[in-house]
C-alpha positions in Angstrom: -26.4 304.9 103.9 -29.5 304.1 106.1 -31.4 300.8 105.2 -34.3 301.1 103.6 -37.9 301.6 106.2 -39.0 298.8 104.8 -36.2 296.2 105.9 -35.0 295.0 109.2 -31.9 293.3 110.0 -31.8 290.3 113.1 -31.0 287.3 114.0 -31.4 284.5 112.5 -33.0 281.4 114.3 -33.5 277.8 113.1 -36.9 278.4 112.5 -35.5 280.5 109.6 -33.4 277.5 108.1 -36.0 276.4 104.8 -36.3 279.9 104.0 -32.4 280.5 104.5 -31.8 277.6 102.5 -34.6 278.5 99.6 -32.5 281.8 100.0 -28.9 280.5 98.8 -30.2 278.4 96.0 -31.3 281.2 94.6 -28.3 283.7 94.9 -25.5 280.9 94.7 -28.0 278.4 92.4 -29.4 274.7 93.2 -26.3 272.8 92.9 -25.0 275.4 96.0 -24.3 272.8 99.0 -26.4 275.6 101.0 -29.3 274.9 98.9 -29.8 272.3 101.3 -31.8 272.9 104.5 -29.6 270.2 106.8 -26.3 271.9 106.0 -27.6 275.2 106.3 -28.4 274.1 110.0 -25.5 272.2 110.6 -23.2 275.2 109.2 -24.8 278.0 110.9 -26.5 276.5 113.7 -24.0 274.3 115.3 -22.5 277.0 117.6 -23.8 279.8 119.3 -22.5 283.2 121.0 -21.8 282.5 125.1 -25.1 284.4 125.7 -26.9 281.8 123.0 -27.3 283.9 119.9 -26.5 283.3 116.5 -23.4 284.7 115.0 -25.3 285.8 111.6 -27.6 288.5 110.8 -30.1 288.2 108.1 -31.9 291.3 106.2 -35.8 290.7 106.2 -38.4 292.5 103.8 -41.8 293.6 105.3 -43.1 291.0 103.3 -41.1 288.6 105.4 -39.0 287.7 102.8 -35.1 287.3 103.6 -33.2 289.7 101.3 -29.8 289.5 102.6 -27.9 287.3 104.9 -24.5 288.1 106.5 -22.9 284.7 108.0 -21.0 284.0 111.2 -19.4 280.9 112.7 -18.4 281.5 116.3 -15.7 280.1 117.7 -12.7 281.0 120.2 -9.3 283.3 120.5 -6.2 283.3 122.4 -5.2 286.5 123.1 -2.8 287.3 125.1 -3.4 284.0 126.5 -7.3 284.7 127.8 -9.5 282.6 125.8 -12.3 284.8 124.3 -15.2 284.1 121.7 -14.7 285.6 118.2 -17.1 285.4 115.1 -15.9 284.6 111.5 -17.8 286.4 109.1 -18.7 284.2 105.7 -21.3 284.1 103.1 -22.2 287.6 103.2 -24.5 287.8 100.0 -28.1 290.1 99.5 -30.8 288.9 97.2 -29.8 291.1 93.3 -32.4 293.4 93.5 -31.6 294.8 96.9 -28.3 295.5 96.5 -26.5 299.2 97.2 -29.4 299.6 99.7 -26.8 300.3 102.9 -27.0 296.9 103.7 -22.9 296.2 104.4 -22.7 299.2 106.9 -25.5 298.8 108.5 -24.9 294.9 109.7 -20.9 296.4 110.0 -22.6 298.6 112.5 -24.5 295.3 114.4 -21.0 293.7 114.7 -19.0 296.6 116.3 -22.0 297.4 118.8 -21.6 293.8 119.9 -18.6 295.1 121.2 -16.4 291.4 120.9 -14.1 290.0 118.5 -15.3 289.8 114.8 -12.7 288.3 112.1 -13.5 288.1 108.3 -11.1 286.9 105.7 -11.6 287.3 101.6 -12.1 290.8 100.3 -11.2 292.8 97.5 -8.8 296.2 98.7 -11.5 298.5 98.5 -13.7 296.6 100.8 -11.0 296.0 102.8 -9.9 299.4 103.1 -13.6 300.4 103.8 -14.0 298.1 106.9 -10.5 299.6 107.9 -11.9 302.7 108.6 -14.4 301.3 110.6 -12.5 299.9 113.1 -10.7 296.7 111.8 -6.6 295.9 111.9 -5.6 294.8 108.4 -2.2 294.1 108.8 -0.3 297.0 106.7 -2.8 295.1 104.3 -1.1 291.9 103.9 -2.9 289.0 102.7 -2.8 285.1 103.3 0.5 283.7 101.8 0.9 280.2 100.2 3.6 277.5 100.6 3.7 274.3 98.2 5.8 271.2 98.3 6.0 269.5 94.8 6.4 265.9 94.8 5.6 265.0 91.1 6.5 267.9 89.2 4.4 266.7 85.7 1.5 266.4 87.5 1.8 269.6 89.7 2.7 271.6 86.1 -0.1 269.9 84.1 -2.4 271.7 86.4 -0.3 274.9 85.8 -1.4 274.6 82.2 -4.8 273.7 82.6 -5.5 277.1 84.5 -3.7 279.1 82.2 -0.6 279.8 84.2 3.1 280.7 83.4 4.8 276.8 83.5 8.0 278.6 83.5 7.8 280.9 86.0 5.9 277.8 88.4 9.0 275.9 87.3 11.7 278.5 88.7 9.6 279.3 92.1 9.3 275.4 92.7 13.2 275.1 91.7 13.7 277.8 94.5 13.0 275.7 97.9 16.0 273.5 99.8 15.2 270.3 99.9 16.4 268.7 103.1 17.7 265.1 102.7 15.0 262.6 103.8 14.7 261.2 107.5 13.5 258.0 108.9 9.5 258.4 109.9 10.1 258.8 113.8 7.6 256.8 116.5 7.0 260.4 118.5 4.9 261.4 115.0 1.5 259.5 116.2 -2.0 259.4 114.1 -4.5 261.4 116.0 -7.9 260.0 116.5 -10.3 260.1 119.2 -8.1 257.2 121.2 -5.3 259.4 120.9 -6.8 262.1 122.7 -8.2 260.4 125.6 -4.6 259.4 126.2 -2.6 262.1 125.7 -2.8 266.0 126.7 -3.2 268.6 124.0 -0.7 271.8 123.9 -1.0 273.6 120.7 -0.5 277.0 120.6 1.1 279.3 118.4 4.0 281.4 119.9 1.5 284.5 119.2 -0.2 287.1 120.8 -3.9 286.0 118.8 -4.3 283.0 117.1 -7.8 280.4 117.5 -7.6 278.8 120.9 -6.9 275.0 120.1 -7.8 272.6 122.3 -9.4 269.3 122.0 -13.1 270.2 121.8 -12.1 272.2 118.5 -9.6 269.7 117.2 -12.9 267.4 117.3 -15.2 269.6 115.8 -13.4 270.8 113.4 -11.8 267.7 111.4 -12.1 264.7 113.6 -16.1 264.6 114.3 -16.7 267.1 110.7 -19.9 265.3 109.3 -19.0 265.6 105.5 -15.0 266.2 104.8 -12.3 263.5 106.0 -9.6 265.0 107.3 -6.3 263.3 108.6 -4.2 264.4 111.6 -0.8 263.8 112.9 0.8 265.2 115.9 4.1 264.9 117.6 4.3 263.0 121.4 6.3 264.6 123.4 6.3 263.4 127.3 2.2 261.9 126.9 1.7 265.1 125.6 0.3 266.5 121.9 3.3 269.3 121.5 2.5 269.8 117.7 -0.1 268.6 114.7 -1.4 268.8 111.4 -4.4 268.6 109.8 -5.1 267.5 106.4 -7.3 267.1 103.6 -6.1 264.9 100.6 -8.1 266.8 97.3 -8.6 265.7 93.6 -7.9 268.1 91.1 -10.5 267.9 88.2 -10.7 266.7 86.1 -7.4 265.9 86.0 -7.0 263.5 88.6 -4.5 264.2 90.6 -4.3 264.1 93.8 -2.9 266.4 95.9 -2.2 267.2 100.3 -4.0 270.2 101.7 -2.3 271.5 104.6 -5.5 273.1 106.6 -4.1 273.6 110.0 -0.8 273.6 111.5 0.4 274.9 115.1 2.6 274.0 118.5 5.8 274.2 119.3 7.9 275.4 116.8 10.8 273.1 117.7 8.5 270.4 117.0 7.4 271.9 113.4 10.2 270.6 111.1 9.9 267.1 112.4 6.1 267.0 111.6 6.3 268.4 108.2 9.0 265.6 107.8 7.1 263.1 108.6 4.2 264.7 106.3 6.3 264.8 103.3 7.1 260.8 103.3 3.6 260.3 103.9 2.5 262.6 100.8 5.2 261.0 98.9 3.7 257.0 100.0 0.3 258.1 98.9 1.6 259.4 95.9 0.3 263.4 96.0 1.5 265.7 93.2 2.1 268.4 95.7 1.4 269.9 99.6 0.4 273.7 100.0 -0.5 275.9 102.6 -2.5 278.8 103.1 -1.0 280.7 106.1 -1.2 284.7 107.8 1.4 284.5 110.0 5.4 284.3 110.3 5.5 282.3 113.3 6.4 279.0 111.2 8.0 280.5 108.1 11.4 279.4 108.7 10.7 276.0 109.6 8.5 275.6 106.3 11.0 277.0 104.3 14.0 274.3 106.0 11.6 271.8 105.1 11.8 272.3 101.5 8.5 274.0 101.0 8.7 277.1 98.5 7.0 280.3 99.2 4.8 281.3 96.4 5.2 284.9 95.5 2.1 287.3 95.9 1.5 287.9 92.6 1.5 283.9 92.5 -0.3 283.1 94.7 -2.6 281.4 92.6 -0.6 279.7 90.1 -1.5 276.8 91.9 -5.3 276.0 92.1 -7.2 277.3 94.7 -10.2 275.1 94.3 -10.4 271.5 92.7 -13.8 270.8 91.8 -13.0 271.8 88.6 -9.6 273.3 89.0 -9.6 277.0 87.6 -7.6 280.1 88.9 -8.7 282.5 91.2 -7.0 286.0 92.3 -5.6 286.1 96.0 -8.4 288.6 97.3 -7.4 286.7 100.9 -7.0 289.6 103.3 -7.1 289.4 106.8 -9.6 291.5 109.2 -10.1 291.6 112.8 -11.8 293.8 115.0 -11.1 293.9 118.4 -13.4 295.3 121.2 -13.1 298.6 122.5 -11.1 297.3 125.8 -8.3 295.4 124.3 -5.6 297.5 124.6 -3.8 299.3 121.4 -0.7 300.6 121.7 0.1 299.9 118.0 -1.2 298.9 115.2 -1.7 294.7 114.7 1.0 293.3 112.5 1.2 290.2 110.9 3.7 289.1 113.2 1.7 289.2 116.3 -1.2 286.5 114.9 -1.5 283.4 113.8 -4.0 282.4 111.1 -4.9 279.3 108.9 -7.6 277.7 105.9 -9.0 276.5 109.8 -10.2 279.8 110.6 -13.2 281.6 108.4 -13.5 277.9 107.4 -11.7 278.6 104.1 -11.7 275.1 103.3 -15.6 274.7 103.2 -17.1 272.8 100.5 -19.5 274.5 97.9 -20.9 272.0 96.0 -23.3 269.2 96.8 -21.6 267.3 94.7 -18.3 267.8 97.1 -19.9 266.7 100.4 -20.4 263.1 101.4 -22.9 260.9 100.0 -24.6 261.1 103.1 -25.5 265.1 103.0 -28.0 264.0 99.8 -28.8 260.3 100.6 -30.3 261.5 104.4 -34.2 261.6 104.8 
């Protein structure tokens, strides 16, 4: 359907940011954490496409008024081991009274005549299905599968409960996973901090053919420099070099209280992968976490997570654990996986899941929603 005469689609610059953020505080409500003008810049406006534009599109009125926006957070791909830019699609949301107007296709359209990577993850099958047709691999339609540790098994169940969730059947899917036998924490498991990479080399790469390209300009961005989460990373020295990490974020779940071990990234060498997740365990154990889970597409790492005691979570249970924590309530698994390649990359088959490599990291599926969730800073600032 062709937009409307009276609406334009474009770019969005920073000049657009109090009128972006007046935007999302009406459509997601004040207490949004993109209500707020500085994390609307910092969110969307950090990063920029090679030739310097932004990686959303906004829908504009005549009147000047924004009636849609359609996010993007640019970033960077292996594939095939040539490192290429890619755009994350998020927050794609149009102002109530301007819905059904053709707005989806006709930014769908912007994005395949930019002719490079586009990714998006979080849809319901019909959507899905309807960007499948226009281009996009979706995996024989898989979506994002979750693994979970559970340390303290009345704490992990109480939250079962509290989102309305069938304690027996989280009881026999926990029950399920091998736990190894415990090993000694092991010196070639190091902290990583910014010291820790001016020493040592960073080689983190999935054994896929597409995956994020992770080096340590995005390890810093991404959790060590991240203005407003605290995130924790551990990685495995091997010869003065960084052969494997993981990147955490330790979560409350409310109002319960517990406290529980977010697994947000994971990747290197996959001989290295059971000794990390080792070492993770103890340390989720010291600190006294009710569980560890993971959000992964991928298989690249299954049979390691699995050897290390973590149970796989059926599809249809996917969320019997929370999926967010501030309250805890459930949610559906909608989490399937889109990417559009350019019209050059090769195609001799359809994508499968096999062949990529994908994490909470990437569509930045961790991202905080509330002001209330972000630090103190975010509101205190002038």
């Amino acid at each position: 359907m062709p937009l409307e005469p009276t609406t334009t689609i474009r770019q969005p610059g920073k000049a657009d940011v109090p009128k972006l953020a007046e935007f999302f505080g009406f459509v997601y409500g004040p207490g949004s954490v993109f209500s707020d003008a500085r994390f609307v810049d910092y969110y969307f406006f950090s990063d920029t496409r090679p030739d310097g534009s932004s990686g959303s599109w906004l829908v504009e009125s005549d009147a000047g008024e924004i009636v849609g926006f359609y996010g993007g957070l640019v970033n960077r791909l292996c594939v095939r081991g040539e490192v290429v830019t890619v755009t994350w699609g998020i927050n794609a949301v149009n102002h109530p009274e301007w819905r059904k107007l053709g707005m989806t296709g006709a930014v769908l359209q912007k994005n395949i005549d930019m002719r490079t990577w586009h990714a998006i993850v979080g849809f319901v099958e019909r959507a899905a299905r309807y960007y499948h047709e226009n281009g996009y691999q979706f995996f024989d339609f898989r979506k994002f599968k979750r693994y979970a540790y559970v340390l303290s098994a009345e704490e992990t169940l109480e939250a079962v409960r509290y989102i309305g969730q069938d304690e027996a059947a989280a009881e026999a899917i926990f029950s399920s996973a091998t736990i190894p036998a415990p090993t000694e924490d092991r010196r070639d498991v190091i902290r990583l901090d910014g010291a820790a990479l001016d020493r040592y080399e960073l080689r983190i790469q999935p054994p896929v053919e597409i995956s994020t390209f992770r080096d340590r300009a995005q390890v810093e961005k991404r959790f060590l420099d991240h203005p407003y989460i605290a995130y924790t990373l551990h990685g495995v020295l091997r010869d003065e070099r960084i052969t494997a990490y993981v990147a955490c974020r330790e979560e409350t779940l409310q109002p319960l209280g517990h406290r529980v071990n977010r697994i947000v990234d994971l990747a290197g060498s996959a001989d290295d992968i059971p000794l990390l997740l080792g070492h993770l365990v103890a340390r989720s154990r010291t600190m006294g976490h009710a569980y560890i889970d993971f959000a992964v597409f991928g298989e690249c790492y299954d049979a390691a997570l699995s050897a290390s005691g973590f149970a796989r979570l059926p599809d249809d249970a996917f969320g019997i654990l929370p999926q967010v924590c501030s309250p805890i309530e459930y949610r559906e698994n909608v989490e399937f996986m889109g990417l559009l390649p350019p019209p050059e990359f090769a195609l001799t088959r359809p994508l499968l899941e096999a062949d990529v490599y994908f994490t909470r990291m990437d569509a930045d599926r961790d991202r905080v929603g509330s002001l209330g969730q972000v630090r103190p800073a975010l509101q205190e600032a002038s």
